[in-house]
Every structure is written in structure tokens, then in C-alpha cells.
C-alpha positions as CSV (number, residue, x, y, z in Angstrom):
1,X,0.0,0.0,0.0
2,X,0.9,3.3,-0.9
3,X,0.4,7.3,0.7
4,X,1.0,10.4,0.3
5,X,0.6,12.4,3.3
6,X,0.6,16.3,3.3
7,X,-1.4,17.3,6.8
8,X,-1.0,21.5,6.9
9,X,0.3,22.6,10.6
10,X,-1.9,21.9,13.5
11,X,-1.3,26.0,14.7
12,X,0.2,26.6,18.0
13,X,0.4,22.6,18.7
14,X,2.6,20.3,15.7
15,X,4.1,21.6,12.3
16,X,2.9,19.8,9.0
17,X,6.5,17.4,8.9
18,X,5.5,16.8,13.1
19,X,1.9,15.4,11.9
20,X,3.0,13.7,8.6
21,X,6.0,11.8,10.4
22,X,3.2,10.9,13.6
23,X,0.6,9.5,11.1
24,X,3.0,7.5,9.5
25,X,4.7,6.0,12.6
26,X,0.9,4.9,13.2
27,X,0.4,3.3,9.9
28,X,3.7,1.1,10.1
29,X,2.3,0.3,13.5
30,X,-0.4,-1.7,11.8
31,X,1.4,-2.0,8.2
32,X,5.4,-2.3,8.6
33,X,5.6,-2.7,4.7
34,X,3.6,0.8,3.9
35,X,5.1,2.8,1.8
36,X,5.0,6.2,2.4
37,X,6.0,9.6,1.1
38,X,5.6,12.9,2.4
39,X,5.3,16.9,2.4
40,X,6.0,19.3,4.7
41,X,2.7,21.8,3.6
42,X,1.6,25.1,4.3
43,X,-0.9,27.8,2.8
44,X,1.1,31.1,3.0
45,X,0.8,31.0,7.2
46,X,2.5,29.3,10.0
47,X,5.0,26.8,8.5
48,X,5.1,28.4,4.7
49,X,9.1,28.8,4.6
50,X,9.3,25.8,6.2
51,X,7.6,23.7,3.5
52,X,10.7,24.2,1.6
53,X,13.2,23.7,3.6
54,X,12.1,20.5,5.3
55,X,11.2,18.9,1.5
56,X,15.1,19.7,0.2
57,X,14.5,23.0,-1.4
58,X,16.6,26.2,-0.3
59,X,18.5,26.3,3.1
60,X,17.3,28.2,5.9
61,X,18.9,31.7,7.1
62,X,18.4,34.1,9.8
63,X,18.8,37.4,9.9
64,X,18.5,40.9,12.4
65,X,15.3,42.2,12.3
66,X,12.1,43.5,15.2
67,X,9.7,42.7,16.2
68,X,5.9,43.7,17.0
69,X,7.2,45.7,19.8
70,X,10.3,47.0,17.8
71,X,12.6,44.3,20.2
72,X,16.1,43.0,18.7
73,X,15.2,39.8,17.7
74,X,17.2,37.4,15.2
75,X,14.3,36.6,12.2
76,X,14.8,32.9,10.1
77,X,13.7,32.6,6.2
78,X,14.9,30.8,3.2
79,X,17.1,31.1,0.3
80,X,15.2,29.3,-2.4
81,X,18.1,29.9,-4.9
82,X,20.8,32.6,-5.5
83,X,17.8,35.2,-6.2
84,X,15.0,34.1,-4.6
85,X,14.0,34.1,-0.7
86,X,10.7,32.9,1.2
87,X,10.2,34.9,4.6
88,X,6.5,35.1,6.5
89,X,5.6,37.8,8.2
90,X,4.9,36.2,11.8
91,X,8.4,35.9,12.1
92,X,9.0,39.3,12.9
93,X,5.2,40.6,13.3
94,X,3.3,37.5,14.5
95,X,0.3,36.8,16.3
96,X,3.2,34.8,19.1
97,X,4.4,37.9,19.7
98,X,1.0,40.6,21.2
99,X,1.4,41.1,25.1
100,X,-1.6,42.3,27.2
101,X,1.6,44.3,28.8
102,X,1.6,46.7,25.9
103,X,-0.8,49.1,24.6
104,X,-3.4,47.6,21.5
105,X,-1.6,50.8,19.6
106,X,2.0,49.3,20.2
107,X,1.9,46.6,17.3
108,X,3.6,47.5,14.0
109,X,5.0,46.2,11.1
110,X,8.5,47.5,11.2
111,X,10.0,44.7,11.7
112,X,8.6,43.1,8.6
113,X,10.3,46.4,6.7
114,X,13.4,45.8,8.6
115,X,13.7,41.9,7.6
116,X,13.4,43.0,4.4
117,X,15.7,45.8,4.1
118,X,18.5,44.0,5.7
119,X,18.2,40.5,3.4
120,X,18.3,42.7,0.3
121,X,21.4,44.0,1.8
122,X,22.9,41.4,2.6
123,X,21.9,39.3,-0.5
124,X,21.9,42.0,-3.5
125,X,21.8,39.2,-5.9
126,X,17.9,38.1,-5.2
127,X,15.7,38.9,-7.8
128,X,11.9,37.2,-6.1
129,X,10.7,38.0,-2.6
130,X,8.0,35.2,-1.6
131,X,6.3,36.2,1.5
132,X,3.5,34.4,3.8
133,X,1.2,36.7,5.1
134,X,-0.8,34.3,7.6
135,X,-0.6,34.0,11.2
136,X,0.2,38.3,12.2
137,X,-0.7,40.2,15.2
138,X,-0.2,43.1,13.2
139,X,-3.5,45.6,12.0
140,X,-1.5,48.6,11.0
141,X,-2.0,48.0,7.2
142,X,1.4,47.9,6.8
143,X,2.3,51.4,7.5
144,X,5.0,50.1,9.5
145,X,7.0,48.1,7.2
146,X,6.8,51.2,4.5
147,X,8.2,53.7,7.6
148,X,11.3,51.3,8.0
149,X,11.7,50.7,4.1
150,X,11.5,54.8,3.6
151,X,7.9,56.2,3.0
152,X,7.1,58.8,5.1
153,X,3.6,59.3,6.3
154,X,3.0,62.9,7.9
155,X,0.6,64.7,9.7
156,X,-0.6,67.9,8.9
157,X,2.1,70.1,10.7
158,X,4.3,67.7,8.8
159,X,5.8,64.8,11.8
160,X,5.7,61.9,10.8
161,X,3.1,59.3,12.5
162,X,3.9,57.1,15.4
163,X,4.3,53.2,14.6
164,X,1.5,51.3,15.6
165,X,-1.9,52.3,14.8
166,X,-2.6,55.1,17.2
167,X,-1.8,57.9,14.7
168,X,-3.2,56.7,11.3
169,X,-6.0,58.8,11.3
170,X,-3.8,61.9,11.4
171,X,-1.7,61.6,7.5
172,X,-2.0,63.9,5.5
173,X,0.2,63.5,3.1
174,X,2.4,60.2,2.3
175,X,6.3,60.8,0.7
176,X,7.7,58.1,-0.7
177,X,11.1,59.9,-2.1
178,X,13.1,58.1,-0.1
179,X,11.8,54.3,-0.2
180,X,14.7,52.6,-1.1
181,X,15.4,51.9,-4.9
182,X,16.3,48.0,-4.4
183,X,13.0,46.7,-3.3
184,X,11.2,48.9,-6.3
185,X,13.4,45.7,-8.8
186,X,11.9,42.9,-6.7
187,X,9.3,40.4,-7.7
188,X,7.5,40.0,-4.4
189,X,5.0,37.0,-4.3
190,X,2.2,37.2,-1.4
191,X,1.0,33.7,0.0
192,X,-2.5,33.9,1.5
193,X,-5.7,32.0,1.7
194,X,-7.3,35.1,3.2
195,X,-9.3,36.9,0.4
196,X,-10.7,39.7,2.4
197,X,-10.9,43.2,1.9
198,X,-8.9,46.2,3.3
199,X,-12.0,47.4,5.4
200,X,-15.6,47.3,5.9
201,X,-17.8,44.2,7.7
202,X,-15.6,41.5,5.8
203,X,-12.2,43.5,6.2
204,X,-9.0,43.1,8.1
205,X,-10.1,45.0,10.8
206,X,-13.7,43.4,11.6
207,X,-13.0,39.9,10.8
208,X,-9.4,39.3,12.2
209,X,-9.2,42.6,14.9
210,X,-10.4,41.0,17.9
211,X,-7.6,38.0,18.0
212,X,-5.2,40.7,17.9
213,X,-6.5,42.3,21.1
214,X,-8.5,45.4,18.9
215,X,-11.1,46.8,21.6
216,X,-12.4,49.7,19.2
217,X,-12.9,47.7,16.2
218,X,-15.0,50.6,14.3
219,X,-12.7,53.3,15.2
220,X,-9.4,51.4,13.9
221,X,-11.4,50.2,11.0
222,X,-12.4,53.4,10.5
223,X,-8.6,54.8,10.7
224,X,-7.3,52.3,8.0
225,X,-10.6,53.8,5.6
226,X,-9.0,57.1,5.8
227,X,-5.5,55.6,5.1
228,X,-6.8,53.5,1.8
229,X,-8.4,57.1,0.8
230,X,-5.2,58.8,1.2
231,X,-3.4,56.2,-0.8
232,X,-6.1,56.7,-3.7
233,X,-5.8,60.2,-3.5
234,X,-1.6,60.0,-3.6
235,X,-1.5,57.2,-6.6
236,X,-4.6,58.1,-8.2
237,X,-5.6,54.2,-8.5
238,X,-8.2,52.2,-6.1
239,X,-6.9,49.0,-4.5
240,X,-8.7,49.4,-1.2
241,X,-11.7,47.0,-2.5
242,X,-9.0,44.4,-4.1
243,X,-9.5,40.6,-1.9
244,X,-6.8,39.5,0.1
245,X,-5.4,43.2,1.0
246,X,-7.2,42.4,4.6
247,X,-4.4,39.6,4.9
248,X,-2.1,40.1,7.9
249,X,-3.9,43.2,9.2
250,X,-4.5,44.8,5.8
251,X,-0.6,44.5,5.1
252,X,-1.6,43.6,1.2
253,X,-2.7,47.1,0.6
254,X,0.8,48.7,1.1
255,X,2.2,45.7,-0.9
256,X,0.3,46.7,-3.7
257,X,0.5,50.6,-3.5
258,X,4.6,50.6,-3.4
259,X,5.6,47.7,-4.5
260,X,4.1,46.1,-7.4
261,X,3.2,43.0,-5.4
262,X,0.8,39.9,-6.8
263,X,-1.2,37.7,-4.5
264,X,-1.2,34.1,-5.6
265,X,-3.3,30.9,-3.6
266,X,-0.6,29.9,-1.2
267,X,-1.7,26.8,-1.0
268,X,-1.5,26.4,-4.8
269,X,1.5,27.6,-4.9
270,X,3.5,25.6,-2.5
271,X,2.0,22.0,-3.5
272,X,3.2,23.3,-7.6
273,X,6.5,23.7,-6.7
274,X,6.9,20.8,-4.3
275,X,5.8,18.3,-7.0
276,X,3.2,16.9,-5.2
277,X,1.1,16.0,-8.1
278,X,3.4,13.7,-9.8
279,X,3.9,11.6,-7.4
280,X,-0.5,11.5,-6.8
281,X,-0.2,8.5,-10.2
282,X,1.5,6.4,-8.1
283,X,-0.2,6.3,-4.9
284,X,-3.3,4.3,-3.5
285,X,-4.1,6.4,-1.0
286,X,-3.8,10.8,-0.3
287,X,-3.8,11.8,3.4
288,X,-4.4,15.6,4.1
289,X,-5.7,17.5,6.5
290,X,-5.5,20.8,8.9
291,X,-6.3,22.2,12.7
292,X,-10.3,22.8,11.9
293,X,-12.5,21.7,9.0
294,X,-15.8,23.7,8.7
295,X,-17.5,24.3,5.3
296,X,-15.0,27.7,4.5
297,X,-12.2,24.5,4.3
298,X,-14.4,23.8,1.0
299,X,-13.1,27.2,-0.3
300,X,-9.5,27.0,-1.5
301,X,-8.1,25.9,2.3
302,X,-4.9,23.2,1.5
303,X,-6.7,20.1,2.1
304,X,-9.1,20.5,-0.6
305,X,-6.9,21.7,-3.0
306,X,-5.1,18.2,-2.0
307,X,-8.2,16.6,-2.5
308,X,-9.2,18.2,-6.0
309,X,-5.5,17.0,-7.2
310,X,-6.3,13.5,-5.8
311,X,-9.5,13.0,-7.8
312,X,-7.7,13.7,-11.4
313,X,-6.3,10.6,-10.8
314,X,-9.3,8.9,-9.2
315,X,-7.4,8.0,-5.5
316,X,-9.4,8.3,-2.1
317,X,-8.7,11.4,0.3
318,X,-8.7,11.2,4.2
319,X,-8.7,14.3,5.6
320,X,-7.2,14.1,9.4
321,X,-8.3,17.1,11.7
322,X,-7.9,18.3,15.4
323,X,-11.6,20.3,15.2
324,X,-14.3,18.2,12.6
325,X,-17.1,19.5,14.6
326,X,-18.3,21.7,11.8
327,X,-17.2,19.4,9.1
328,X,-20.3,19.8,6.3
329,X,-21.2,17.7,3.0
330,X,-19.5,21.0,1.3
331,X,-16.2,19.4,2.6
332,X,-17.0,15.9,1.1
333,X,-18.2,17.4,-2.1
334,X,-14.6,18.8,-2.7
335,X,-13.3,15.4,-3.2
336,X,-12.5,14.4,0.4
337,X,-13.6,10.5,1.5
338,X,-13.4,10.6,4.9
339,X,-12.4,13.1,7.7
340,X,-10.9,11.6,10.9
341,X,-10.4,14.1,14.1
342,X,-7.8,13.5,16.5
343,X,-9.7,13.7,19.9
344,X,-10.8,10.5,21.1
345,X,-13.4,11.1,23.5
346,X,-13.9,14.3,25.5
347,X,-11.0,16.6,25.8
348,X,-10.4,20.4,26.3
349,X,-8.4,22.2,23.5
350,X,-5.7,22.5,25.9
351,X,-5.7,19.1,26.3
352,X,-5.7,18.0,22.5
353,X,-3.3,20.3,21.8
354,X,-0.5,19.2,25.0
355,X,-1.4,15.3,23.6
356,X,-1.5,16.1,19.5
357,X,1.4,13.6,19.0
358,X,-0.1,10.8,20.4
359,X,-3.6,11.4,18.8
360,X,-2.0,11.4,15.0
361,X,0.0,8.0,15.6
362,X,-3.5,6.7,16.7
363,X,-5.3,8.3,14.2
364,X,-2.8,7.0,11.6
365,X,-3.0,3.2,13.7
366,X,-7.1,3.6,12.7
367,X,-6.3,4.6,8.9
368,X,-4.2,1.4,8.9
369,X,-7.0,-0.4,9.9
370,X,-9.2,0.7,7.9
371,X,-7.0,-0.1,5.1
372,X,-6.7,-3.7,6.3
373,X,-10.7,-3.6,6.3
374,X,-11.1,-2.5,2.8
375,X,-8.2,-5.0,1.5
376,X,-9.9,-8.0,2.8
């Protein structure tokens, strides 16, 4: 018997390689002569520049860079090839980082800016910038990263803003003269699965605010309104209403303002230039999966993109989960045969979470069975 395993990251609990190698111990539990290959996924979030490192592509590098909070910290990414890098943006301005010790205000993108700034330095010779936008505590709409890669955003008696968010109702005029000219040559690539808008009921702000400790949700989402006005009133150009420029706390809309950006399906992406479809003709059976299934899974998530791959050459999908409680028939209808959830009985999320490892290698024990079953 064959697989193919490619589980996204269970977030805050097991990477994607953590899940694929526990779900294959299992199986060889029940099936030592399995054969099984796997990837190391991700969908522009948690785990994207480690997708290629831990399938052989690029080697990993670290860098100086901020923080959230503008702290020293050392910031990891991957060079690809000689002129191309993969970076995400919770390395420096992650959701890992927010503190109910610091003001909502406080967060910024700086430190995205800075990560940038000093790997272009340091490696003139790239060419492509992919970044992954998922998994931010960030909501400044990238204001932050522009400030430390040049752009100046003033205020009517002509200071420039604070970081953070606390002052973006206050520009009044945005100067870009001195952004600096090596970015402006870069192809930058932006990972997401996030196709929200900058504002409004569906945009950064309302949607993804609150897990970033936002209080004033209106107010803020009001301030990054008058920020997308002054941008269309600089460039002469609307991008404010474009989907996915409420990834990462609306981070997309700077992206695309100053720097030529393109979004692309991260999860699309990634499994294209793993290979992962040619080796689908040659397996019996495709296991995917990701932290919580619900019916917006059904819309472009990595497991269903899995899924749709897997059906062009006809084989079965089980999809293994930590959260199937709002697993619909939309899921199924994607092309995935069965979804298995890791809990086995009652359990808090805390405890799921503490005992994930344990619950995949069982999980992958039952998907051995099961295979037995069907064999017989």
C-alpha cells in the first residue's frame, strides 16, 4: 500500500512534517511494509518557509530584524536559490508575539520592513521575494513596514506618525522619495488564503481585529478607511476594494500601493512547486488534512486543494483534523472521502493540543485499519 501524506500545521500545537511523520509511525504500527512519502505543507501561514526547507528545497537563514514591539530579535527565512528568498511575516510581526503588557496601539509592522531591508542588503543578488502573510498580530496596514523601508507618512504640521496604529487617522500627506530603490526591482509574491478586503464588515479590521487584542474595532477600521483614501488620492488608482489586502492586518494594501506585489493561492503555490502532483499517479491512497475543517475549508483551504489533485487521478482522500465538529457535506463534495479528528473522547483544547502527537499516531493506527478492512 501506498500514501501520500501532506497534513497542513496543526497551529500553535505540531508543524505539518511533526503530523506527517506521527501519522505515518501509526500506519507502520499496523502496516510495517507501507510505503510512504511525504510533504511538509503550508498555505502562505504558519510553516510556509518551512515547507521548503524540510522537502530539500533552499537552506534556511536568519537574519536581524524586530519585532511587533520594535525588540532586537534574530528573524529565520529561506534562500530558495541565488535570487529568490521565502520569509512570513509572523516571524517578525506574529500573532506569538501581542502582550496584554503593551498598549493595542503598540503593534507594527516595522520589523517586517526591517527583515526586508537587511536581506536585500545582505543578498543583492535576489531577484523574487516570496512572502507568507498568515498568522500576524499586526493591524497597521502595513504602514510600519513602508516607515522602515522609507515612506514617510506625515501629519498635517508635517511629523511623521507614530508606529503602531494610534496615529493613522492623522496623515495627511504620504512621501515616498526616499523608499529605497532595491525593493522597487523585486518580484514580491504574497502567500495567502485570506481573500478579504482592506475594510468594511468583511475586512481586516472586523474579521481578524479582535484575535489581535483590537477593543475599538469601528474606530481602527475606520482609521485604515482614511489611510486607503489617502493612498487613492496620492496614486490616483483604487486598490482598497482588491481581496486579500485584509491579509495580515491589511498588510496587502501597502504591498500593492509601493511595491508592485501579486497575490497568488498559497496553497497552490506551494504544493506546484513541491511536485506533489506527480507523485498522486502512483499512490493508493492521499492523506491531508488541517487544525479545523468547517465548510470555509471547501473554499481554497490546502486540504481541498489536495483533495481536488487527488481526484484527477481517481485515489481516495482522508482528511485528518484536530476540530471536525463543523465538518459539512460541502467538505466531502470537494473530493475528500473521509475526515478523521484527532480527539478521542472528551477533551479540552488544551488538552488536544498538550497530547496532538499521540492522537495522530493513533489516528494513523485507525487509517491502517481501515485499510486492512477495505483490503480484505
Amino acid at each position: 500500500m501506498k500514501y501520500l501524506i501532506a497534513i497542513d500545521s496543526f497551529k500553535g500545537s505540531l508543524t505539518s512534517n511533526e503530523l506527517n511523520q506521527s501519522v505515518a509511525s501509526g500506519i507502520k504500527k499496523i502496516d510495517s511494509t507501507a510505503e510512504i512519502v511525504s510533504f511538509a505543507v503550508a498555505d502562505g501561514g504558519e510553516g510556509t518557509a518551512a515547507a521548503f526547507y524540510q522537502n530539500g528545497l533552499g537552506e534556511r537563514k536568519s537574519i536581524c530584524a524586530k519585532n511587533l514591539y520594535l525588540t532586537e530579535i534574530t528573524a529565520n527565512f529561506v534562500l530558495l536559490n541565488q535570487e529568490t528568498v521565502v520569509l512570513e511575516v509572523a516571524e517578525t510581526a506574529g500573532i506569538h508575539f501581542l502582550s496584554d503588557d503593551k498598549p493595542e496601539t503598540a503593534a507594527t509592522s516595522y520589523g517586517v520592513g526591517v527583515m526586508l531591508r537587511n536581506i536585500l542588503t545582505e543578498y543583492p543578488q535576489v531577484k523574487r521575494v516570496i512572502i507568507g502573510l498568515g498568522g500576524s498580530g499586526i493591524n497597521d496596514a502595513g504602514i510600519g513596514m513602508m516607515q522602515a523601508l522609507g515612506v514617510q507618512f506625515k501629519k498635517s504640521n508635517g511629523d511623521e506618525i507614530a508606529f503602531g496604529t494610534s496615529e493613522i487617522h492623522t496623515i495627511s500627506q504620504i512621501d515616498d522619495t526616499n523608499l529605497i530603490p532595491e525593493i522597487k526591482e523585486k518580484e514580491i509574491i504574497l502567500l495567502s488564503d485570506v481573500k478579504n478586503q482592506l475594510t468594511g464588515p468583511t475586512g481586516a479590521t472586523m474579521i481578524f481585529g479582535k484575535q489581535k487584542g483590537i477593543s475599538d474595532l469601528e474606530r481602527l477600521d475606520k482609521n485604515i478607511a482614511h489611510y486607503g483614501e489617502k493612498l487613492k488620492e496620492t496614486y490616483g488608482v483604487d486598490y482598497v476594494t482588491v481581496p486579500s489586502t485584509g491579509a495580515a492586518g491589511g498588510i496587502g494594501i501597502s504591498f500593492l500601493y509601493f511595491l508592485n506585489a501579486q497575490f497568488i493561492s498559497g496553497a497552490e503555490y506551494i504544493i506546484d512547486i513541491l511536485g506533489l502532483e506527480k507523485k498522486l499517479a502512483e499512490i493508493d491512497l492521499v492523506i491531508t488534512g488541517e487544525g479545523k475543517m468547517d465548510r470555509q475549508s471547501a473554499f481554497g483551504k490546502l486540504p481541498t486543494i489536495v483533495a481536488r489533485l487527488a481526484k484527477k487521478y481517481r485515489k481516495k482522500v482522508f482528511a485528518v483534523v484536530g476540530d471536525g465538529s463543523e465538518v459539512t457535506s460541502e467538505n466531502y463534495a470537494v473530493g475528500i472521502d473521509l475526515v478523521l479528528s484527532l480527539p478521542r473522547g472528551p477533551l479540552s483544547l488544551e488538552e488536544s493540543m498538550r497530547n496532538t502527537n499521540f492522537l495522530a499516531e493513533e489516528i494513523g493506527r485507525d487509517i491502517g485499519r481501515i485499510v486492512h478492512l477495505l483490503e480484505r
